[in-house]
N, C-alpha and C positions, 0 to 999 in steps of 0.2 A: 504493500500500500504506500510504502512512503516513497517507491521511487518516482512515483506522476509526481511528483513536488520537486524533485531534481533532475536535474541535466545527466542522463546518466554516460557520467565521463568514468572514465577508466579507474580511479583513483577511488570514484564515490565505492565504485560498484567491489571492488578490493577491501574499501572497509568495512563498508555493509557486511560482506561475509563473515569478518573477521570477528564482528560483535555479535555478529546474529545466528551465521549457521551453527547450527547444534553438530555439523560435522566436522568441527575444529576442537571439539570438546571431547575431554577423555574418559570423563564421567561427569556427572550431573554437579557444578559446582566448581567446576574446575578451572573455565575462564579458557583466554586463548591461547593456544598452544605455539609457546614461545620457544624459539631453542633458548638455548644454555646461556650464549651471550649475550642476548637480547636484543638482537644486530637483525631478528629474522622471526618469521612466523608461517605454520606452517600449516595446508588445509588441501582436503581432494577436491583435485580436477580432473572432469573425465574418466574418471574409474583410479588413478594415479594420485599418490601425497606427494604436492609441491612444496618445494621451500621458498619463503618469496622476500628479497630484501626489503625492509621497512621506509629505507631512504630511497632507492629508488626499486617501484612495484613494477617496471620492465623487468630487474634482472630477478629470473627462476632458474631453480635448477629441479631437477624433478629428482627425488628420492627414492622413490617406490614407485617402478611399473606398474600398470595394469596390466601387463598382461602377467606377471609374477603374482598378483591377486586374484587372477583366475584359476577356481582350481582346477584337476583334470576332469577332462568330459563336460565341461562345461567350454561358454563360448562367448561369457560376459563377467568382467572381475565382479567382484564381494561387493555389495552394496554397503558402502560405510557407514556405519552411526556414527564412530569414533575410533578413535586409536591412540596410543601410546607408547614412545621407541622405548627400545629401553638402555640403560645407562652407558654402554658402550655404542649406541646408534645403529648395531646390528645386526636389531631386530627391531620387529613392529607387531604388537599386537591390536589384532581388527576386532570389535565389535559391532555385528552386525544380527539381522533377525530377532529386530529388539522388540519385545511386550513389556506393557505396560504392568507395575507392579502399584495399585490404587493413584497416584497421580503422575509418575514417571516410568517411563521404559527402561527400568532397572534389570532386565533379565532377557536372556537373547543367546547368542551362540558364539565365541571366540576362535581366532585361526591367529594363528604367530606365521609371518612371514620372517624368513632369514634370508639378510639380502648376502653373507657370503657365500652361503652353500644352495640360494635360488630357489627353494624351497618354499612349501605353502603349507600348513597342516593346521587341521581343526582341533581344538583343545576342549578332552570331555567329549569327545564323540560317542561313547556310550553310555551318555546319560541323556533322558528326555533332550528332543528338541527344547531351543529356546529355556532352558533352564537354567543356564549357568549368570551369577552377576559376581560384579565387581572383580575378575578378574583380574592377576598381576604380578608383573614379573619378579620374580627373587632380585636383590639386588646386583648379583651376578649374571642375570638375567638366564639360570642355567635352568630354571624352572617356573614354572606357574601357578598360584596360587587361587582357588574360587571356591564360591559358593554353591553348593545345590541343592534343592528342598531340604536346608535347612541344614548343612552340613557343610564343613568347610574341608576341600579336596588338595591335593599338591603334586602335582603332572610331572614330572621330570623330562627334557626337552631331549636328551641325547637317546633314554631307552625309551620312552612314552609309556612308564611304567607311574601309575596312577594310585597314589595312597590316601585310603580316605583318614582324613586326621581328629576329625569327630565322629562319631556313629551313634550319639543318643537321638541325634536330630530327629523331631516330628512335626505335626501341623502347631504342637501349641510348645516346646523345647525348641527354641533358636537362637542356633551357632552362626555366628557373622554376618546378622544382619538383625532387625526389628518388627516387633509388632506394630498393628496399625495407628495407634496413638504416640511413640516413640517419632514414628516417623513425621505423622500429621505434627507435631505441636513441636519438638525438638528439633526437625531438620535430618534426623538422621536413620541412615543408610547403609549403606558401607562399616561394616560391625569387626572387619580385622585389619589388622595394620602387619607388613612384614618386620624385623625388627634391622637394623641400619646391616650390621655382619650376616644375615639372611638363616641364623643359624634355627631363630625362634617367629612365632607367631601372635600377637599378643588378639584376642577377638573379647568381646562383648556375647554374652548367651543370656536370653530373655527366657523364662520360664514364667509362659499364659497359659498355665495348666489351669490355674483357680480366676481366670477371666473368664468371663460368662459371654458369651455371644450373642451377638444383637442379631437377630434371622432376618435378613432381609426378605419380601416377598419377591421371587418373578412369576409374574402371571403371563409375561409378551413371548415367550422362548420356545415354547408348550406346552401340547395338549393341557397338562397338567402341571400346575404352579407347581414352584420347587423354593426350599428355602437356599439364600446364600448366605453364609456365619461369616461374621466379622469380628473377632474378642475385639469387646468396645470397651472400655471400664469406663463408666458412668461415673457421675458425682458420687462419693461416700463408696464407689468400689477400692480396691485396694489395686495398685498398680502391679505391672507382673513382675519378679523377681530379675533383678538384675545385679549379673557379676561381674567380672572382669578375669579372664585366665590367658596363663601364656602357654604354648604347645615348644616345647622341646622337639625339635625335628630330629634330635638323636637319638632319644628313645622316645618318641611318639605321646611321652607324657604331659597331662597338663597341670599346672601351679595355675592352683587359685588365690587372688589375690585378697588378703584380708582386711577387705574396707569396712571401718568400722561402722557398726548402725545397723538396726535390721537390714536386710537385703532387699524389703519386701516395699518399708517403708520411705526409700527414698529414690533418687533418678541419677543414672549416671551418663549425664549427654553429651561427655566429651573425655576421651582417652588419646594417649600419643605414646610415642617413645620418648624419652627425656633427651634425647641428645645424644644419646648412645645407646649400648643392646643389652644392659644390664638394669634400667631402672624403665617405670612407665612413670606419666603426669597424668592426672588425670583431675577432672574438676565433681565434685559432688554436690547437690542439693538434696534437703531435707524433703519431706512431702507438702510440705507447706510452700516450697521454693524461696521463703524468705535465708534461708543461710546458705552461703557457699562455701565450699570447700575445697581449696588445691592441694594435692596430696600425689605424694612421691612414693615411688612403689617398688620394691623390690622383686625385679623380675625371676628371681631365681629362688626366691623365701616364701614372697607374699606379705613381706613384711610393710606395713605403710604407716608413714608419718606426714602428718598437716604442715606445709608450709606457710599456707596464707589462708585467712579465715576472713569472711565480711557478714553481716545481718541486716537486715532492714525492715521497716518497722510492713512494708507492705510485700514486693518480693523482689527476687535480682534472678536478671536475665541468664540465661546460658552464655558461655561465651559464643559471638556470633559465626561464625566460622565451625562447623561441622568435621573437616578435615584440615589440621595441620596445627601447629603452635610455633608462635613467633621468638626462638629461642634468639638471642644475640650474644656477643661478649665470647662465642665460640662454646656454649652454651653454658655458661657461668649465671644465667639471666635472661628472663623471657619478658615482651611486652602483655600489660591485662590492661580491658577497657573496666573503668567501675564508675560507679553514681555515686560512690561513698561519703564524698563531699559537696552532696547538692546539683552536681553536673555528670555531663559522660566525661570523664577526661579518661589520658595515657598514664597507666604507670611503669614504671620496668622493677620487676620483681624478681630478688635475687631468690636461688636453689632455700637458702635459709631464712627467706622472707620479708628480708629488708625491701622496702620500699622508697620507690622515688617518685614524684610526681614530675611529670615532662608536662605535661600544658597545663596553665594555671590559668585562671578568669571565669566569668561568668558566663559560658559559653560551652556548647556541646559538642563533641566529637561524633557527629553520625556515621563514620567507618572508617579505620585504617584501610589504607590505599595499597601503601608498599612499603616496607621497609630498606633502606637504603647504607646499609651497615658500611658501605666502603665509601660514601663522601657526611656518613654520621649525619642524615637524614630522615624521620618518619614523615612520610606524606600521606595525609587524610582527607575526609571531607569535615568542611562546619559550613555553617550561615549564623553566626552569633547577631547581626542585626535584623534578620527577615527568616522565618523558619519555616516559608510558601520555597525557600531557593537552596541551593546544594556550589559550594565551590571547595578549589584545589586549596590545602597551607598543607605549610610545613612548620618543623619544631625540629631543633638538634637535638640529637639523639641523648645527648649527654645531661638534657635539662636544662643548658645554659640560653639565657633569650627569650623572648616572646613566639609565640608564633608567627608565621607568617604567610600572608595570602601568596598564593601563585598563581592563580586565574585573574585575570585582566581584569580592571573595574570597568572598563568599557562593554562587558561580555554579561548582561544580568538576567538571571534564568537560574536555570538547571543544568547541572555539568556532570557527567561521568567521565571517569578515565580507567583505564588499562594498562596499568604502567608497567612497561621492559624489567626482566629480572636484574638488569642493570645499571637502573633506575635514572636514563639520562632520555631514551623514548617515548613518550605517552601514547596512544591511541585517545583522542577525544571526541567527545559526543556532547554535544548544547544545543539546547532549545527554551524557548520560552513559549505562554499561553499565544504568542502570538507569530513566533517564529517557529516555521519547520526543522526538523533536527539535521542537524551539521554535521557533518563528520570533517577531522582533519590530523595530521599527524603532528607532533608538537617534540619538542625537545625541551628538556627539563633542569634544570629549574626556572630556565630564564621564560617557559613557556613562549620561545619562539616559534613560529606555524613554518614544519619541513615541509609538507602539501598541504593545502586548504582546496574541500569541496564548496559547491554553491549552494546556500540556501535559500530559501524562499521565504517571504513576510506572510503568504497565502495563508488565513486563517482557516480552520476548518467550520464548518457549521454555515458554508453559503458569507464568508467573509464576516461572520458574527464572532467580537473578540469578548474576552471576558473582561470584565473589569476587578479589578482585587481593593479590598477594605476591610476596614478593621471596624467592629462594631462592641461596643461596651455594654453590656447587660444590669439591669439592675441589680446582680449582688456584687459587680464591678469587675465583673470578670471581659476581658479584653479579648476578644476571638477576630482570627483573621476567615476573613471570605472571598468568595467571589462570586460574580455575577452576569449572566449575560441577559441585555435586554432588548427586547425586539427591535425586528427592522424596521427602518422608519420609526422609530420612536418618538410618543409625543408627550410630555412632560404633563398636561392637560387632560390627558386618559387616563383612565383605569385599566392595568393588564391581570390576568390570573400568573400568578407567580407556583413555581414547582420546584421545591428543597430537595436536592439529594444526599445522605445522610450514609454515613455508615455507623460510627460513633463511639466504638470498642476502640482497644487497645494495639488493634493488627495490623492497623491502615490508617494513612491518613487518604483525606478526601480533596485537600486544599494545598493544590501545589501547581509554582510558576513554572510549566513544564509543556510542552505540546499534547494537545489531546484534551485539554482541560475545559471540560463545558461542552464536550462531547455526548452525547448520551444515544448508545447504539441502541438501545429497545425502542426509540422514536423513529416510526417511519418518517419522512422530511425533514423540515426543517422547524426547530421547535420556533428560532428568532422569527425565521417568515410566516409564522402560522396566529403571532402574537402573545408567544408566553416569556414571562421571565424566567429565567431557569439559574438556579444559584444554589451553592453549600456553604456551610460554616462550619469548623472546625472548635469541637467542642475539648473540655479537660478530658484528659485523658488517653488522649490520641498519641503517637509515639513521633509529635513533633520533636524538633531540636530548642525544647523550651524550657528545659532542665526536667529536675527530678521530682518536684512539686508538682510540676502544672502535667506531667507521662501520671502519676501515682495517686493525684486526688481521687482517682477514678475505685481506689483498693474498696473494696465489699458497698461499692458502690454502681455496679454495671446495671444500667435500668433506669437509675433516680438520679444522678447529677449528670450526667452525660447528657439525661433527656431535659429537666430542667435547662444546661448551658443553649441545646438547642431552641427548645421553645423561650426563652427568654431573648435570645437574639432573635427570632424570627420574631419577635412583638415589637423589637426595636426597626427589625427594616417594613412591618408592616405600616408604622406611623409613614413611611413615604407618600407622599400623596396619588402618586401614579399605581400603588400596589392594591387590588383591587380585595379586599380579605373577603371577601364572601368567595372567593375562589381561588383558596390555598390549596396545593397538593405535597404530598411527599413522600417518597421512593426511598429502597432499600435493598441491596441483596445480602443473606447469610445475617454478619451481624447487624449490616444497614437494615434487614427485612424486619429483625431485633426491634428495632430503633425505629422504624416507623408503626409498627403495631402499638408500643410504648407511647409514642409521638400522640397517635390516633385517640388511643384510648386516654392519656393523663389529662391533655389539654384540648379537647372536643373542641375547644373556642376557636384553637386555631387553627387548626388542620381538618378539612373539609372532604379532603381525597388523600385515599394510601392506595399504595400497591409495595404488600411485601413479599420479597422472594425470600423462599430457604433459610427462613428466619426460624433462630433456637424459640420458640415461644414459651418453653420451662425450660430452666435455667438449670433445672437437675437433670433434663434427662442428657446433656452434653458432656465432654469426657471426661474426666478427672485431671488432667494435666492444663488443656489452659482454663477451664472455669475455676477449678479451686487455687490456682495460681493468683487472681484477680478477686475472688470470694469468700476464702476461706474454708475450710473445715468444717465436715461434718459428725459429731451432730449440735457441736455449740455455735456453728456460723451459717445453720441451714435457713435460719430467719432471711438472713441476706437474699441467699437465693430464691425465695420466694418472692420478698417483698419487690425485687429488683423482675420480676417476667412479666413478659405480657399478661401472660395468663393470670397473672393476679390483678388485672384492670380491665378485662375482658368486657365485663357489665357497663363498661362507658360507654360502648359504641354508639355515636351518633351520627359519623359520617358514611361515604361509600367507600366498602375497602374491598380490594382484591386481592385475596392471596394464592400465592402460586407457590406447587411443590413440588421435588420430582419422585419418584414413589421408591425408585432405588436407589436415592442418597443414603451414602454409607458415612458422608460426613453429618451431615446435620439430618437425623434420621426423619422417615414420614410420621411418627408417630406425637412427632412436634406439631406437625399441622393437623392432626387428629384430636389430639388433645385441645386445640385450641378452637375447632369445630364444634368438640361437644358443648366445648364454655359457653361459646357463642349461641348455639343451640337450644342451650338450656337457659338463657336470659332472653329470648328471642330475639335475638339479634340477626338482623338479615343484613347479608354480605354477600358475596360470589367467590367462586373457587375453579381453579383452575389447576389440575392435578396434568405431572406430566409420567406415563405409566412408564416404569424401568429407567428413565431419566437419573442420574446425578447431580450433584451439585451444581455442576456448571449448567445443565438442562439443556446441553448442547447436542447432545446424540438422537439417531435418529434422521432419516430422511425430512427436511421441513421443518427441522424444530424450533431452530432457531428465529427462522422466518415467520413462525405461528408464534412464537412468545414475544417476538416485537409487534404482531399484528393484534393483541391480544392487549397488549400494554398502550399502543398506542390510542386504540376503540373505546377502551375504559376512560385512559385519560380524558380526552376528547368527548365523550358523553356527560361526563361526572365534571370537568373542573373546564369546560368550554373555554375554545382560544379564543383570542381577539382582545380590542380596544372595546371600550364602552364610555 
């Protein structure tokens, strides 16, 4: 879609791939696949892996044949998903014949191509098709490592002789990878790590023996409906068991690590090796998620000791990054992002715990970029004056100095970058609500532009731009927004205005980025049809607005989220051009949440909803993010009641549409049943629009998509009518 907006010149079209194709990526999360020196970057063309230099995208060399990826008897190379060389460059292993595993194609079929000996061979050929993930070379690259229903395998490349290294594996015991809420709320995936000398294996094993199963219904498949089990742990379930072991490749045994705490009772979402092949790092949270734990392990014992401990009064995040730890100093000291002191800042925390703080002010650190150890550089993102926008600073590594910006104050928007393992090339990406996104290649630090593509000012929505503001609510709370208002606009009119809301902790909804004021479930155009169309960003959101204004939100999802919205929406409805007999507002998941809540607390203002895939009780969603944000069951179950739709069901006085899909495994159908019967039984007329075997996204399906914007659109348009008046 975005290249109707650009000149498609040679340069755009190079980095377009290079951010976008998922065939540059080695696994989910990986980013793009840089060589060693940072001087090049590499991705298939034509059936072949190019290398393509960064400074100038003429000169390739090409890596890997296709016809060396074709195997025998066949007469077309390996369809790439991804691939990864490995540490000596030759070899490459392919993944390809990827399925889906709940929201990514984590499992598929791998071939190691060896460019000396010209060879092709599939790895795990006698196990189910498409079963094997995360695959991976030994650090010698002499063998390969993977998963398979639930079991972690170790190939060896010279005999292809195949040793399985777990064998308790089942559908509810898993070795090297996660169950479905591990994955959903933590990030994570990929459940074993090789260790640096390739001698040991360190993995993750989740025991959802005592997780209960949420049965999905299929009724669209056949004849006869069949159920499909999901272990969901619901509020007040207990989470599955998780450990931490390492596999001795010598004698086949595994050390289990002794992390202190029940097993049952806490979450372990981030493990590594220390820096070397005798200790793991690994980070722990309680079940509450308010205490963290860094903790050092003894690979060989099991023996573990807390290097670094934090608490907070509401909860603290995982570290963000799922695969890797930023060790420095040659591993003497690793970089942690913490809120410990009111903001996100850097700290670099030594093996024994000392602390140092590298960025100091009032102001948030939204993601380490790259670490830059050889000119004693971190580069991150912040926006300490506007937290709608994202730009490049840097901080000496050493602590010494203020931070400092590197993205041009001429450049104001949204900025991503991609920076070289060498930390001297960026890959950049900018846009604003009003500018199409950019791509160009940039040298670092001085952020000079090596190529620059063209962008375009072409707003999306029929040239309707948004406007951004900041509106003050009566309990003084300052929320930024934005707004777009019809074409032709007349100051003298009245238009029906339409909130879109998400309102939870997961998203924000308010950002100076391209796309913004976009709304796909609108067939046309909402400016040329005469509606205003706007959000506000309520507390709670995971702006860069510190740790007060992310955390007011703790055992409060429902009640102050919903008041920040309807309070600012009373302040833009005094506008004189805003028409209030014909307010609407919209939601998906948690926004679906948030406009039932919206609907039902403040009748006065909100006239028309349509919620999607909204939790409508607060307890039937999973234990890891609601009681992260809610609290404990059974002395914080008030929260979650008082905090659901379902507990203000009996307001309704507008027209509301909700919409569900019947085989969301995320936000199950038994949310929109529940909040059926509520309605039901206070006689509350509403519409419903159920999508059968559908998902979260309610994208599947011949027309589906097409039918939920036509469906969204008809509603709107009857219930909250366009136009001037």
């Amino acid at each position: 879609m975005l290249l109707k907006f650009f000149k498609a010149t040679t340069l755009y079209v190079v980095l377009f791939q290079i951010i976008n194709s998922s065939q540059v990526k080695a696994q989910f999360g990986s980013g793009t696949q840089w060589t060693k020196d940072g001087n090049n970057y590499m991705q298939v063309q034509n059936g072949s892996i190019v290398q393509t230099n960064i400074a100038d995208p003429a000169k390739q060399t090409t890596l890997v044949n296709a016809d060396l990826l074709t195997p025998k008897g066949k007469t077309i190379p390996i369809p790439i998903r991804s691939f990864v060389f490995s540490e000596d460059r030759k070899k490459v292993l392919i993944y390809t014949n990827s399925k889906k595993v709940w929201r990514y194609d984590t499992r598929g079929d791998y071939w190691v191509a060896d460019l000396a000996a010209k060879t092709l061979r599939q790895i795990g050929s006698a196990l189910p098709v498409s079963s094997l993930m995360f695959a991976k070379f030994s650090p010698d690259a002499s063998k390969v490592a993977y998963v398979s229903e639930h079991n972690i395998f170790l190939e060896d490349l010279a005999s292809g002789k195949v040793t399985k290294l777990t064998t308790d594996g089942t559908k509810k015991l898993i070795n090297g990878t996660f169950d479905w809420v591990y994955e959903e709320e933590l990030d994570c995936r990929d459940g074993f790590r090789w260790s640096p000398d390739g001698k040991s294996i360190a993995y993750w094993q989740i025991d959802a023996n005592k997780t209960k199963n949420y049965l999905m219904l299929n009724t669209t498949d056949s004849l006869y409906p069949f159920t499909v089990p999901v272990e969901y742990p619901v509020v007040g379930e207990d989470p599955s068991r998780c450990r931490i072991g390492v596999i001795s490749l010598g004698n086949g045994k595994t050390t289990w690590m002794n992390v202190p705490g029940d097993a049952v009772q806490h979450y372990i979402p981030r493990m590594e090796w220390a820096a070397n092949s005798s200790e793991l790092i690994l980070q722990q949270l309680n079940r509450r998620q308010n205490e963290s734990k860094i903790m050092l392990c003894d690979a060989n014992f099991g023996t573990v000791k807390t290097v670094s401990a934090e608490t907070d009064k509401a909860w603290i995040d995982a570290k963000p990054e799922a695969i890797g730890w930023d060790w420095v100093e040659q591993g003497k000291s690793f970089i942690w992002l913490s809120e410990k002191d009111g903001w996100r800042h850097i700290y670099n925390i030594s093996r024994n715990g000392k602390e140092k703080l590298l960025t100091k002010g009032d102001f948030d650190v939204i993601s380490i970029e790259r670490i830059d150890e050889k000119n004693g550089l971190i580069y991150f993102m912040a926006s300490p004056d506007n937290a709608t926008q994202t730009y490049l600073y840097k901080v000496n590594l050493s602590g010494s100095g203020k931070a400092e910006r590197v993205t041009p104050k001429d450049f104001s928007g949204t900025h991503n970058y991609d920076i070289s393992p060498n930390g001297k090339i960026a890959l950049h990406y900018f846009s604003n609500s009003t500018t199409a996104p950019a791509f160009n290649v940039v040298s670092l630090p001085d952020h000079k532009v090596i190529f620059a593509g063209e962008t375009s000012s072409r707003p999306p929505n029929n040239n309707a731009k948004p406007e951004f503001f900041r509106v003050k609510t009566v309990d003084g709370v300052t929320m930024d927004g934005w707004m777009i208002k019809p074409a032709n606009f007349d100051s003298t009119k009245k238009y029906p205005i339409v909130f879109y809301v998400y309102g939870e902790p997961a998203s924000q909804t308010v950002k100076d980025s391209y796309g913004t004021g976009f709304n796909r479930l609108y067939i046309g155009s909402m400016a040329n049809d005469g509606y205003i169309y706007a959000s506000v960003e309520n507390r709670g959101s995971p702006a860069p607005k510190g740790r007060e204004w992310r955390k007011a939100i703790y055992h409060q999802i429902g009640l102050i989220n919903i008041r920040d919205q309807a309070m600012a929406a009373k302040e833009i409805l005094k506008r004189s051009y805003v028409d209030t007999s014909r307010v609407a507002v919209w939601g998906w998941s948690g926004g679906g949440s948030s406009t039932l809540n919206l609907m039902f607390q403040y009748p006065d203002i909100y006239k028309t909803g349509i919620s999607i895939a909204a939790v409508d009780n607060q307890l039937n969603y999973d234990n890891i993010y609601q009681e992260r944000y809610m609290g404990l069951l059974p002395e914080d179950k008030h929260f979650f009641v008082e905090g659901s739709p379902l507990n203000f069901a009996k307001n309704l006085r507008g027209n509301l549409l909700i919409v569900h899909g019947t085989g969301d495994d995320n936000v199950h159908y038994n949310n929109a049943e529940q909040m059926i019967n509520e309605l039901i039984k206070n006689n509350k007329v509403f519409q419903l629009m159920s999508y059968p075997n559908r998902t979260h996204a309610i994208s599947e399906g011949a027309g589906t998509s097409r039918h939920l914007a036509s469906t969204y659109t008809q509603f709107l348009k009857e219930h909250c009518p366009p136009g001037a008046r």
